[in-house]
N, CA, C and O atoms as a GROMACS GRO file, in nm:
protein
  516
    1UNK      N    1   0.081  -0.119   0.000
    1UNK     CA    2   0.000   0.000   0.000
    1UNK      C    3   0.086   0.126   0.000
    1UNK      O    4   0.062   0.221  -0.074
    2UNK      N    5   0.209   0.123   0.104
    2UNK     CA    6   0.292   0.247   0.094
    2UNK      C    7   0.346   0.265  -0.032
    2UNK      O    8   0.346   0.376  -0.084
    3UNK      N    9   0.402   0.143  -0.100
    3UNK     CA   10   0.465   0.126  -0.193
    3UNK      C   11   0.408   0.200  -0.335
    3UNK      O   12   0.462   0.288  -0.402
    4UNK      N   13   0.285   0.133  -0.356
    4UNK     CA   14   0.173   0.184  -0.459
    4UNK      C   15   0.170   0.361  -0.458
    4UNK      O   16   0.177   0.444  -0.548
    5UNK      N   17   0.158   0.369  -0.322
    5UNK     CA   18   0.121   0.527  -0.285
    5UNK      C   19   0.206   0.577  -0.352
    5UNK      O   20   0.187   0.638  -0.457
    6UNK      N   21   0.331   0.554  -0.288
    6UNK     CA   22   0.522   0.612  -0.352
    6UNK      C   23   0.518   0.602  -0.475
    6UNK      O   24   0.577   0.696  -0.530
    7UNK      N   25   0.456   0.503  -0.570
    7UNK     CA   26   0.447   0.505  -0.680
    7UNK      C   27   0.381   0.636  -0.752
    7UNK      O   28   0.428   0.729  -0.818
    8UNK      N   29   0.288   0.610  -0.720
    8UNK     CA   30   0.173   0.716  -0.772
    8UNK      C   31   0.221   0.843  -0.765
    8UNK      O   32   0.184   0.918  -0.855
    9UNK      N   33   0.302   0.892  -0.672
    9UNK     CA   34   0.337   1.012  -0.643
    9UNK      C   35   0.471   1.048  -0.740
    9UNK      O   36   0.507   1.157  -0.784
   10UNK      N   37   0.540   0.894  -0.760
   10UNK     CA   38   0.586   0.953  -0.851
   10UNK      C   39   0.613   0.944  -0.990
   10UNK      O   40   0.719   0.978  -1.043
   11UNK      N   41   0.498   0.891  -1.055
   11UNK     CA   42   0.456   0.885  -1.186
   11UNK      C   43   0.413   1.085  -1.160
   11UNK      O   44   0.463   1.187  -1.209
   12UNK      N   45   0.314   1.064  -1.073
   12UNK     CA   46   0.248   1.258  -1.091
   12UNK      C   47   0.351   1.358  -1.104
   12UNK      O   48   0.327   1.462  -1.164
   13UNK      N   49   0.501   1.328  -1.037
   13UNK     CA   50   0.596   1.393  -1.037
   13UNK      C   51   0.683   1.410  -1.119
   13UNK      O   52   0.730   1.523  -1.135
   14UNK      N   53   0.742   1.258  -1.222
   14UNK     CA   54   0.759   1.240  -1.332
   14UNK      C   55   0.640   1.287  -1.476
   14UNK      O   56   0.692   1.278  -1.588
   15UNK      N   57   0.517   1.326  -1.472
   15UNK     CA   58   0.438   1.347  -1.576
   15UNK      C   59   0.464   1.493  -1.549
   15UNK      O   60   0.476   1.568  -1.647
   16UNK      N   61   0.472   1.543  -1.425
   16UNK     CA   62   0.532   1.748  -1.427
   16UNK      C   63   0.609   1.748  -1.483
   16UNK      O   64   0.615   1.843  -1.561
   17UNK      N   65   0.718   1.648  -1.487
   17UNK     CA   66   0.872   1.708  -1.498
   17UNK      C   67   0.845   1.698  -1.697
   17UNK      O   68   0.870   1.788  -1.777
   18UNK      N   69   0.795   1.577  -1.725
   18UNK     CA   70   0.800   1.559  -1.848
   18UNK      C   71   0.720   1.671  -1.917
   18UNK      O   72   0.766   1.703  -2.027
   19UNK      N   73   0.576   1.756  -1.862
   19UNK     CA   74   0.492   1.835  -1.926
   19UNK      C   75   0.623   1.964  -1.919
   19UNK      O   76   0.666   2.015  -2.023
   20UNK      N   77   0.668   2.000  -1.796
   20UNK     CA   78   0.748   2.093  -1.805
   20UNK      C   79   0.871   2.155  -1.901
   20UNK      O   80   0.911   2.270  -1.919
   21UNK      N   81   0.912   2.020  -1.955
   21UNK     CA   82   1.007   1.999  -2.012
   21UNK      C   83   0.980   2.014  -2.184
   21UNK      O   84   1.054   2.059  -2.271
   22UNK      N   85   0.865   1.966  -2.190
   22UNK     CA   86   0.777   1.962  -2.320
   22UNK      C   87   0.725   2.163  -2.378
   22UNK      O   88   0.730   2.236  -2.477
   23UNK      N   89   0.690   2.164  -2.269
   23UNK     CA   90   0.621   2.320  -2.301
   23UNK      C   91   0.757   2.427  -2.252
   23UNK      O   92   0.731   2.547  -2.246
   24UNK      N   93   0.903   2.378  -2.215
   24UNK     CA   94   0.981   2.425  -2.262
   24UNK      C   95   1.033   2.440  -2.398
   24UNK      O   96   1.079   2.542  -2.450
   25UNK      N   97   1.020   2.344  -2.439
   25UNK     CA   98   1.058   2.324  -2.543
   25UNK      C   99   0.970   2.352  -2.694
   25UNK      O  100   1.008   2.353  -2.811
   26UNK      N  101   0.812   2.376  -2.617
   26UNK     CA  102   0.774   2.474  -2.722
   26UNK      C  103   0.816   2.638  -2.710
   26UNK      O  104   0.845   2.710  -2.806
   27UNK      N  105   0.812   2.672  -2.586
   27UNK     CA  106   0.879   2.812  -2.603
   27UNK      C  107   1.031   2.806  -2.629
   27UNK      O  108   1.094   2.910  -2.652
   28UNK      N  109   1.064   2.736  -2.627
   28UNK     CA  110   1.214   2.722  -2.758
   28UNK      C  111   1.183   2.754  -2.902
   28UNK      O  112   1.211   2.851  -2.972
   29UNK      N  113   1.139   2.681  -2.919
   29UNK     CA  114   1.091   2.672  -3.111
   29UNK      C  115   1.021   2.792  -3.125
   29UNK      O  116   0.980   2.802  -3.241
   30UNK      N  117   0.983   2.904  -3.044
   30UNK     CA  118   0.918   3.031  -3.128
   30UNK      C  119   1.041   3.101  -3.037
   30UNK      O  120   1.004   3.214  -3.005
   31UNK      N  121   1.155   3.076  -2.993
   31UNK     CA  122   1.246   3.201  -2.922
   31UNK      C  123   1.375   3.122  -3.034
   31UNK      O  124   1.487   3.170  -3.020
   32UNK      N  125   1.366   3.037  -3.112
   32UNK     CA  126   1.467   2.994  -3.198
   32UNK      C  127   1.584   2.924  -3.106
   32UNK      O  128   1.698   2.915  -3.150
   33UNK      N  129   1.553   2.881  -2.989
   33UNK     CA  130   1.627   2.788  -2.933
   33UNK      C  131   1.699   2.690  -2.971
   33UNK      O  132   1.820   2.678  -2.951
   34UNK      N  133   1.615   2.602  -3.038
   34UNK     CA  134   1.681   2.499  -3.115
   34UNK      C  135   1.802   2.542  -3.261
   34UNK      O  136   1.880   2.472  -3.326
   35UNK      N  137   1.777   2.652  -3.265
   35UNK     CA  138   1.889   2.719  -3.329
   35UNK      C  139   2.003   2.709  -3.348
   35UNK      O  140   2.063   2.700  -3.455
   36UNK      N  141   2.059   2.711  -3.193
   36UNK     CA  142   2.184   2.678  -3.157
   36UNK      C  143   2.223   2.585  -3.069
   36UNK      O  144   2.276   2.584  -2.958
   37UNK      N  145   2.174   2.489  -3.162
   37UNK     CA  146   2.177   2.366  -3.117
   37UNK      C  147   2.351   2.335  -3.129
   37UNK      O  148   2.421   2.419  -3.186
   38UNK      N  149   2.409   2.215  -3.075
   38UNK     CA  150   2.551   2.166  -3.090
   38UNK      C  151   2.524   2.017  -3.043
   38UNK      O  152   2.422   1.975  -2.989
   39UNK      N  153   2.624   1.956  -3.073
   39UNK     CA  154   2.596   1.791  -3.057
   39UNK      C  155   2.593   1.786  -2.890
   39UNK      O  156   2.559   1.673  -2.854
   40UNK      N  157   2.622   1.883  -2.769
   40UNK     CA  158   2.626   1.809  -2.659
   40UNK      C  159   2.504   1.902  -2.603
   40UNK      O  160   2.495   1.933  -2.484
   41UNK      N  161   2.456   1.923  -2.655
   41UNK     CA  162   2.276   1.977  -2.630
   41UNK      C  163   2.165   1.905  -2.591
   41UNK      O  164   2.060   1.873  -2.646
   42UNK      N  165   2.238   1.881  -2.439
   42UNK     CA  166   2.115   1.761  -2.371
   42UNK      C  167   1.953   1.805  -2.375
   42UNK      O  168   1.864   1.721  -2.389
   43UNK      N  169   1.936   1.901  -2.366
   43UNK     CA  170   1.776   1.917  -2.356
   43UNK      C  171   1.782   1.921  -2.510
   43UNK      O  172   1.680   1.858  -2.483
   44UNK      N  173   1.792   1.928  -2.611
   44UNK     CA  174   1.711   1.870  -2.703
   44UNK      C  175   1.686   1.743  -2.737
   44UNK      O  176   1.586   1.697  -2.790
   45UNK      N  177   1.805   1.679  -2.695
   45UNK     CA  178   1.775   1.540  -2.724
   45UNK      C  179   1.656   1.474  -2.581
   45UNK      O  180   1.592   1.369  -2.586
   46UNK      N  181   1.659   1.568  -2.471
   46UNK     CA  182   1.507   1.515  -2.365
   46UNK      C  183   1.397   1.543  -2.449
   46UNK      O  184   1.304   1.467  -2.478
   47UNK      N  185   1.422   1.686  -2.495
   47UNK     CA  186   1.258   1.740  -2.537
   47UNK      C  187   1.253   1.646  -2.638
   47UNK      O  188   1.138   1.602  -2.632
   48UNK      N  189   1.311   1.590  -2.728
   48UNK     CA  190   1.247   1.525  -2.892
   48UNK      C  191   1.239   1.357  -2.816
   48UNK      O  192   1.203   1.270  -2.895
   49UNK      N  193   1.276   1.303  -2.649
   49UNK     CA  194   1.264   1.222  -2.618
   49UNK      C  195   1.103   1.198  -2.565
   49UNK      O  196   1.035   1.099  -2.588
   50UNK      N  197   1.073   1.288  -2.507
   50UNK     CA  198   0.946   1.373  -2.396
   50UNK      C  199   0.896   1.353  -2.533
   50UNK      O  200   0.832   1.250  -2.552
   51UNK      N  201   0.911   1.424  -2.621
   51UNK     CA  202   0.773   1.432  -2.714
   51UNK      C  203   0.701   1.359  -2.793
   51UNK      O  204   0.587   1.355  -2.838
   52UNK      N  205   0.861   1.268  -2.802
   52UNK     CA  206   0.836   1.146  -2.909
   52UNK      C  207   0.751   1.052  -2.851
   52UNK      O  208   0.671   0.999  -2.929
   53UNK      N  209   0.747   1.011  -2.715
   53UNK     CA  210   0.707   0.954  -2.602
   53UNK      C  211   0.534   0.980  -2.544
   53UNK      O  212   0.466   0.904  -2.475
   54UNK      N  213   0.493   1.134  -2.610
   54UNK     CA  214   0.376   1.127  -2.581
   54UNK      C  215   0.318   1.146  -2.758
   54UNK      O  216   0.202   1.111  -2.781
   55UNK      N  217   0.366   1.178  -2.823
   55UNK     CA  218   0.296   1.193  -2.974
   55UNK      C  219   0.261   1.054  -2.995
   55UNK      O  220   0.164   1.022  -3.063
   56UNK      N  221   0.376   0.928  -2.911
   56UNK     CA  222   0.360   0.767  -2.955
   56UNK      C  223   0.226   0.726  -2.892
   56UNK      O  224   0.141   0.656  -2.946
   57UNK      N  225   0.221   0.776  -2.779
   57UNK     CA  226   0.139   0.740  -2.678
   57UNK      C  227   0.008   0.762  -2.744
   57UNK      O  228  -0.080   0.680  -2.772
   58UNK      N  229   0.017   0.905  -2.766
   58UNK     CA  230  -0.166   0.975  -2.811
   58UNK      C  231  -0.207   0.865  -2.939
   58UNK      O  232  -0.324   0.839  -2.967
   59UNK      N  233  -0.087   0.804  -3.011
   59UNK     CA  234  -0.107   0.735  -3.160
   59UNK      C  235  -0.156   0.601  -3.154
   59UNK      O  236  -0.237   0.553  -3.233
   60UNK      N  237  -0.100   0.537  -3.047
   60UNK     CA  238  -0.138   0.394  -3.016
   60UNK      C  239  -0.245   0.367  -2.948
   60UNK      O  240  -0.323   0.277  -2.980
   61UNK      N  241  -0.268   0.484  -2.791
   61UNK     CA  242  -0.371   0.434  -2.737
   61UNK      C  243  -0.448   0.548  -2.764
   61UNK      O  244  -0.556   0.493  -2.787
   62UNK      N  245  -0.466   0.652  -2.775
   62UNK     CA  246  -0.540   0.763  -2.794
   62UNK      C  247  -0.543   0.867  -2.662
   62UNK      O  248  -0.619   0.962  -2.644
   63UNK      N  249  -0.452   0.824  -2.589
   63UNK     CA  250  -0.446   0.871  -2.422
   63UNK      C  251  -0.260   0.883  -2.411
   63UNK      O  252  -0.181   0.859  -2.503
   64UNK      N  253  -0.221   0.934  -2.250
   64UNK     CA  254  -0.137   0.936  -2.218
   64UNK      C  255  -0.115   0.833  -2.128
   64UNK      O  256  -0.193   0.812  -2.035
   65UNK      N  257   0.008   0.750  -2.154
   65UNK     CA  258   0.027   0.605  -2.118
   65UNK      C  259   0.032   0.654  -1.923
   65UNK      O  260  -0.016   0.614  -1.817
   66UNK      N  261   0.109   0.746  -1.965
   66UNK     CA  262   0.130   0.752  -1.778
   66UNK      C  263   0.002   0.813  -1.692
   66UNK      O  264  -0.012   0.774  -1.576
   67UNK      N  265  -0.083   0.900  -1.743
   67UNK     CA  266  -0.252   0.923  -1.721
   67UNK      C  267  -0.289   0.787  -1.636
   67UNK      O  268  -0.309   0.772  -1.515
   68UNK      N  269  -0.292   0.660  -1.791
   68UNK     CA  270  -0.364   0.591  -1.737
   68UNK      C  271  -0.292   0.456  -1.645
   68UNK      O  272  -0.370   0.372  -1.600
   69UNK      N  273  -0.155   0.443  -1.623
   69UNK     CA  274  -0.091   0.416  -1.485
   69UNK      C  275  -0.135   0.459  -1.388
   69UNK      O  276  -0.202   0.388  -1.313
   70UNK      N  277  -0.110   0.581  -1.364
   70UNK     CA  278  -0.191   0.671  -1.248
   70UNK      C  279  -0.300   0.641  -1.179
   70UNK      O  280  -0.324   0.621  -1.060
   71UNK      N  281  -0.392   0.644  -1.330
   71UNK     CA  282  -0.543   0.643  -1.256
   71UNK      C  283  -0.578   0.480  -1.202
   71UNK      O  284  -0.651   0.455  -1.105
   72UNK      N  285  -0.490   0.349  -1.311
   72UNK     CA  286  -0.502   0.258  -1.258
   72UNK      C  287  -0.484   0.216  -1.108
   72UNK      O  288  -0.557   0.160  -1.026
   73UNK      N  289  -0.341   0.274  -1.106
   73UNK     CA  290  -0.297   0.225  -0.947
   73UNK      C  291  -0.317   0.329  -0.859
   73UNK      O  292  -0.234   0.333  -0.767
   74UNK      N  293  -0.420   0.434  -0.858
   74UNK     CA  294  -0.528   0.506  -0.827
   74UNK      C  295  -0.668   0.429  -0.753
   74UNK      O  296  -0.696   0.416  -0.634
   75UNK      N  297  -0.745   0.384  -0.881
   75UNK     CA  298  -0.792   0.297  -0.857
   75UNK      C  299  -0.801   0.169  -0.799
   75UNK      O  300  -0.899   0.136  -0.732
   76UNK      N  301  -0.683   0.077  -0.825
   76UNK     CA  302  -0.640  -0.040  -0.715
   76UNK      C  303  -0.631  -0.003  -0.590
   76UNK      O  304  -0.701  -0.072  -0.516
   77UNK      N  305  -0.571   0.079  -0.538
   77UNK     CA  306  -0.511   0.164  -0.400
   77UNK      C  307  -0.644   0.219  -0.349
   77UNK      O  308  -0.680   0.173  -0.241
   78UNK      N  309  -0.733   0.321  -0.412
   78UNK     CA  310  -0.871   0.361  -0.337
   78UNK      C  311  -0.946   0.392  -0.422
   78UNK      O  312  -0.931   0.500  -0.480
   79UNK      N  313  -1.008   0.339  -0.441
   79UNK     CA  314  -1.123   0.394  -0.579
   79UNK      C  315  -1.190   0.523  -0.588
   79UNK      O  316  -1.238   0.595  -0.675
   80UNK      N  317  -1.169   0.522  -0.417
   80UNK     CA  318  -1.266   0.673  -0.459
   80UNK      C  319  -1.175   0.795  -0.471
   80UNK      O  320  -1.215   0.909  -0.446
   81UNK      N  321  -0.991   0.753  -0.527
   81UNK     CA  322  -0.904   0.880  -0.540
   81UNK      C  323  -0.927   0.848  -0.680
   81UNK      O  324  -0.929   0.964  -0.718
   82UNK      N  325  -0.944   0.789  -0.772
   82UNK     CA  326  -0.943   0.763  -0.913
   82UNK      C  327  -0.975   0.877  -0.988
   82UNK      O  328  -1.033   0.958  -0.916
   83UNK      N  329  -0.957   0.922  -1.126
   83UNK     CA  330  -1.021   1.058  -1.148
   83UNK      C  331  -1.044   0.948  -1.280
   83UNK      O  332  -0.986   0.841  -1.299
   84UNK      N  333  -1.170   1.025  -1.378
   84UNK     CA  334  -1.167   0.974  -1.515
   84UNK      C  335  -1.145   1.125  -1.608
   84UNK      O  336  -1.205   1.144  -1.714
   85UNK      N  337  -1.086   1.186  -1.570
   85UNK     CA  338  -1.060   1.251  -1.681
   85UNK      C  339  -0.893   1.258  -1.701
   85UNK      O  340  -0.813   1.196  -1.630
   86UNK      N  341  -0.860   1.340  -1.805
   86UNK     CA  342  -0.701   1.368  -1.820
   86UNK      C  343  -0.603   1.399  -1.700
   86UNK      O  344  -0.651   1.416  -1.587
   87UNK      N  345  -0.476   1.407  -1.720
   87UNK     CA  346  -0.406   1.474  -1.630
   87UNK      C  347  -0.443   1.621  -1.581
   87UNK      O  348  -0.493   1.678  -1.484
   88UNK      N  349  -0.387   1.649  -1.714
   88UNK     CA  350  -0.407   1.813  -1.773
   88UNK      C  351  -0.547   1.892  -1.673
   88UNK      O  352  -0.537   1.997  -1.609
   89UNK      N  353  -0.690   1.794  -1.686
   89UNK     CA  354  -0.817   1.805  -1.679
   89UNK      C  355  -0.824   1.803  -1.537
   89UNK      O  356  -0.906   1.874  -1.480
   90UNK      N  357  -0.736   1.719  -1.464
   90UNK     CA  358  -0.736   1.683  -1.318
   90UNK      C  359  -0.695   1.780  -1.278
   90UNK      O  360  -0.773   1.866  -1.236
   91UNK      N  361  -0.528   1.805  -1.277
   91UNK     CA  362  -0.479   1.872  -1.191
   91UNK      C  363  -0.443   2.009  -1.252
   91UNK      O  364  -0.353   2.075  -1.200
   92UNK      N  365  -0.499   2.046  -1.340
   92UNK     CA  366  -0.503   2.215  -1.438
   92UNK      C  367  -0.652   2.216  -1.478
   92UNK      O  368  -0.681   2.201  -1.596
   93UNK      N  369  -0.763   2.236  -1.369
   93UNK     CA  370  -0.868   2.229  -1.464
   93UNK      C  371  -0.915   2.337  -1.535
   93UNK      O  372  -1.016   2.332  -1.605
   94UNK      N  373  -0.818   2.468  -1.515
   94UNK     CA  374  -0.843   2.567  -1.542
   94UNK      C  375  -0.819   2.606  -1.690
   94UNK      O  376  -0.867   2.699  -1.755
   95UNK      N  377  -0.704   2.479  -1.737
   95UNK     CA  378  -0.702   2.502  -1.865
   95UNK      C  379  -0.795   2.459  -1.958
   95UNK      O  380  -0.834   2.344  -1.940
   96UNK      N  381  -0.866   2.551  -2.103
   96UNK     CA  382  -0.941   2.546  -2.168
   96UNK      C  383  -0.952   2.412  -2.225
   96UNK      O  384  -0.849   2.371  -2.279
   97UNK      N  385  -1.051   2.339  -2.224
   97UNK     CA  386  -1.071   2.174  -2.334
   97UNK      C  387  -1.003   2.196  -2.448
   97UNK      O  388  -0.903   2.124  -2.449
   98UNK      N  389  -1.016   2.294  -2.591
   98UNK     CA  390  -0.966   2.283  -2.679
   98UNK      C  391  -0.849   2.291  -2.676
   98UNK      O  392  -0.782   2.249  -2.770
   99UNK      N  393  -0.783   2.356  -2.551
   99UNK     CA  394  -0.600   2.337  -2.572
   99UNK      C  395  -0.542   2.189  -2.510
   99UNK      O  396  -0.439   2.133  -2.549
  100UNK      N  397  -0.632   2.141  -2.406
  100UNK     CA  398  -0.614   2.004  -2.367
  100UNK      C  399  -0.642   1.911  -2.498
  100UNK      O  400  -0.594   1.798  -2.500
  101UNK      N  401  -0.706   1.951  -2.586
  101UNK     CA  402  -0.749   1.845  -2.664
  101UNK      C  403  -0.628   1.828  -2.769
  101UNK      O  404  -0.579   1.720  -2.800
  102UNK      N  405  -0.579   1.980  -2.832
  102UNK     CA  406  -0.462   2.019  -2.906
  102UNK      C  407  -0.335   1.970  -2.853
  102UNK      O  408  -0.264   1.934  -2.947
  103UNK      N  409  -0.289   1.956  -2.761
  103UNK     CA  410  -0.157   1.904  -2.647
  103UNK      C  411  -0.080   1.861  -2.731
  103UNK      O  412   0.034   1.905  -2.738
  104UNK      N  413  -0.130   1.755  -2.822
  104UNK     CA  414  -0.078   1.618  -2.930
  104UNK      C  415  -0.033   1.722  -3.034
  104UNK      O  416   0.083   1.761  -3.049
  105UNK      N  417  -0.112   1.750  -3.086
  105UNK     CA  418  -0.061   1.819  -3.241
  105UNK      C  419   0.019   1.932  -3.213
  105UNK      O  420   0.124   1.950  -3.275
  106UNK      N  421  -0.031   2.028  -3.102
  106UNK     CA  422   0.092   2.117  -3.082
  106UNK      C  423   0.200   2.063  -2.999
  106UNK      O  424   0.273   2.156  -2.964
  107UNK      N  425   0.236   1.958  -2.956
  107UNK     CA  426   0.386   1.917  -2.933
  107UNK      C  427   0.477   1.833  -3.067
  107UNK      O  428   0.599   1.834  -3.085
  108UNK      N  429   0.369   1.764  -3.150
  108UNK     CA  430   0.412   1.757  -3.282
  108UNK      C  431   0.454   1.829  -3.370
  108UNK      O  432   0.566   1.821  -3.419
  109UNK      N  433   0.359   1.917  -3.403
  109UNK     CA  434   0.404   2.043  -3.484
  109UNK      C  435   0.534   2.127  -3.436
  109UNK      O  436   0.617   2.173  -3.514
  110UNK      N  437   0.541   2.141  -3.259
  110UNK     CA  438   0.672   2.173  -3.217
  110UNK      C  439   0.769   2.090  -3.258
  110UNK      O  440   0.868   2.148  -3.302
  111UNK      N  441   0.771   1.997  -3.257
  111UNK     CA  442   0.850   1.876  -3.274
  111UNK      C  443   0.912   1.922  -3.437
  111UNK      O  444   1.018   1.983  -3.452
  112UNK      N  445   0.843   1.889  -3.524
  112UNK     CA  446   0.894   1.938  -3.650
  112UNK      C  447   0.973   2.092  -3.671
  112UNK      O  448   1.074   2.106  -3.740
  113UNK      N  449   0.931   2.160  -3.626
  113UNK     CA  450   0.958   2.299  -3.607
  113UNK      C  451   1.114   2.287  -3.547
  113UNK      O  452   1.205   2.314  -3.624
  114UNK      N  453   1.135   2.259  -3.449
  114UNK     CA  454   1.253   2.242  -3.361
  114UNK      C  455   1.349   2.149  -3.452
  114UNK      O  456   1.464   2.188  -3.470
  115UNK      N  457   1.307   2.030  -3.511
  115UNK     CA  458   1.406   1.911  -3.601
  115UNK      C  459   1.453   1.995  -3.699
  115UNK      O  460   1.570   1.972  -3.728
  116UNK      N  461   1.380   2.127  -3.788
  116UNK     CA  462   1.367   2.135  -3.882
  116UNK      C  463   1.504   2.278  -3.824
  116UNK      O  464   1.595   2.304  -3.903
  117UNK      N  465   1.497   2.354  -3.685
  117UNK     CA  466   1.624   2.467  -3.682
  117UNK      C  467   1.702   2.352  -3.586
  117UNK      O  468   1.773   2.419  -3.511
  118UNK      N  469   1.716   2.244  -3.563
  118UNK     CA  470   1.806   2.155  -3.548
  118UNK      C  471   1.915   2.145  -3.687
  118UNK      O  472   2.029   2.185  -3.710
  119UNK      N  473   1.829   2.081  -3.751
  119UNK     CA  474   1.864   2.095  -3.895
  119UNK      C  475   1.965   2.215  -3.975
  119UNK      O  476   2.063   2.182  -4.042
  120UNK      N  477   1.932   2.323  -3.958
  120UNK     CA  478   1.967   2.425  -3.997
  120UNK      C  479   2.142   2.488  -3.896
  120UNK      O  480   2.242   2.551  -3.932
  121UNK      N  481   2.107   2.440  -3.794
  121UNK     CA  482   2.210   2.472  -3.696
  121UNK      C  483   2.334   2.354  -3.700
  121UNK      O  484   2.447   2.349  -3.651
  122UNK      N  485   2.246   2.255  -3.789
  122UNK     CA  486   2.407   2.168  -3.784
  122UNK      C  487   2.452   2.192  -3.880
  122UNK      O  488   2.575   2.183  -3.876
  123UNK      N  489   2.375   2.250  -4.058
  123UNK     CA  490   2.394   2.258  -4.141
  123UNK      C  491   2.506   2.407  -4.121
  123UNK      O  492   2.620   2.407  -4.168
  124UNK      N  493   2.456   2.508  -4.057
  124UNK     CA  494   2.567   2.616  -4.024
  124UNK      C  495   2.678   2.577  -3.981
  124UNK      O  496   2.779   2.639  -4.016
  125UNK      N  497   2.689   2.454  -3.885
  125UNK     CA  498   2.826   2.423  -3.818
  125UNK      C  499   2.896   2.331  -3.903
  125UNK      O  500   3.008   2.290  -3.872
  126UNK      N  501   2.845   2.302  -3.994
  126UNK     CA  502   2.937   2.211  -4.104
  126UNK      C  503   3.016   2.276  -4.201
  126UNK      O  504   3.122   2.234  -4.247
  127UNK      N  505   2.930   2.428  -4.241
  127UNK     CA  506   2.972   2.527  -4.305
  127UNK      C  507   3.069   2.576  -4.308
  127UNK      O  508   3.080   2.668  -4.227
  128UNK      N  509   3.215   2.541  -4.413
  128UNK     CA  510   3.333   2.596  -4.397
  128UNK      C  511   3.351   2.770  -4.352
  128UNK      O  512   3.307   2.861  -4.423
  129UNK      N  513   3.399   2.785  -4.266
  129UNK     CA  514   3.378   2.977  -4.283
  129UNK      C  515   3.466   3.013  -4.380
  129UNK      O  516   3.476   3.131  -4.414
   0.00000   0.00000   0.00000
């Protein structure tokens, strides 16, 4: 039971760190972050890890894999802590449905956006001066 609990707390803690990390990394791609990119540029290779990780997720199951961990061993542990809606929906309910619903396509579309001045920033550093 403690164990489960510890769990739970830190899937919720791990799904911050990963949303955090994600919606960094969209305000990268409109501040041209990914710009100056260089091969030992650990947060891009998290953020295109983070993103790849939930764009897979939304594709296969139509949900967020770690959502529904949560709510499972939520549910096993006390049923009546279970939530049925999203993360996002749970613990941000303040944010609007249509941007909860968008989450997927705008971390995708970031996703391309960012590969694409990835791209461009290695292509500059290859560039004889």
């Amino acid at each position: 039971m403690v164990f489960t609990s510890l769990l739970i707390n830190t899937i919720v803690v791990l799904h911050l760190v990963i949303i955090v990390l994600v919606l960094y990394g969209w305000i990268g791609v409109w501040t041209g972050r990914f710009l100056r990119f260089h091969r030992k540029d650990t947060f891009v290779y998290v953020f295109f890890t983070c993103g790849f990780g939930q764009v897979i997720s939304e594709a296969i199951t139509g949900r967020c894999v770690l959502t529904d961990l949560e709510k499972s061993l939520r549910y096993n542990l006390a049923p009546t802590t279970a939530f049925n809606t999203s993360f996002l929906q749970h613990y941000f309910p303040f944010l609007p449905q249509p941007f909860i619903d968008a989450v997927g396509l705008i971390t995708l579309a970031c996703m391309i956006v960012a590969l694409v001045q990835v791209g461009i920033a290695v292509r500059r550093s290859q560039r004889p001066e």
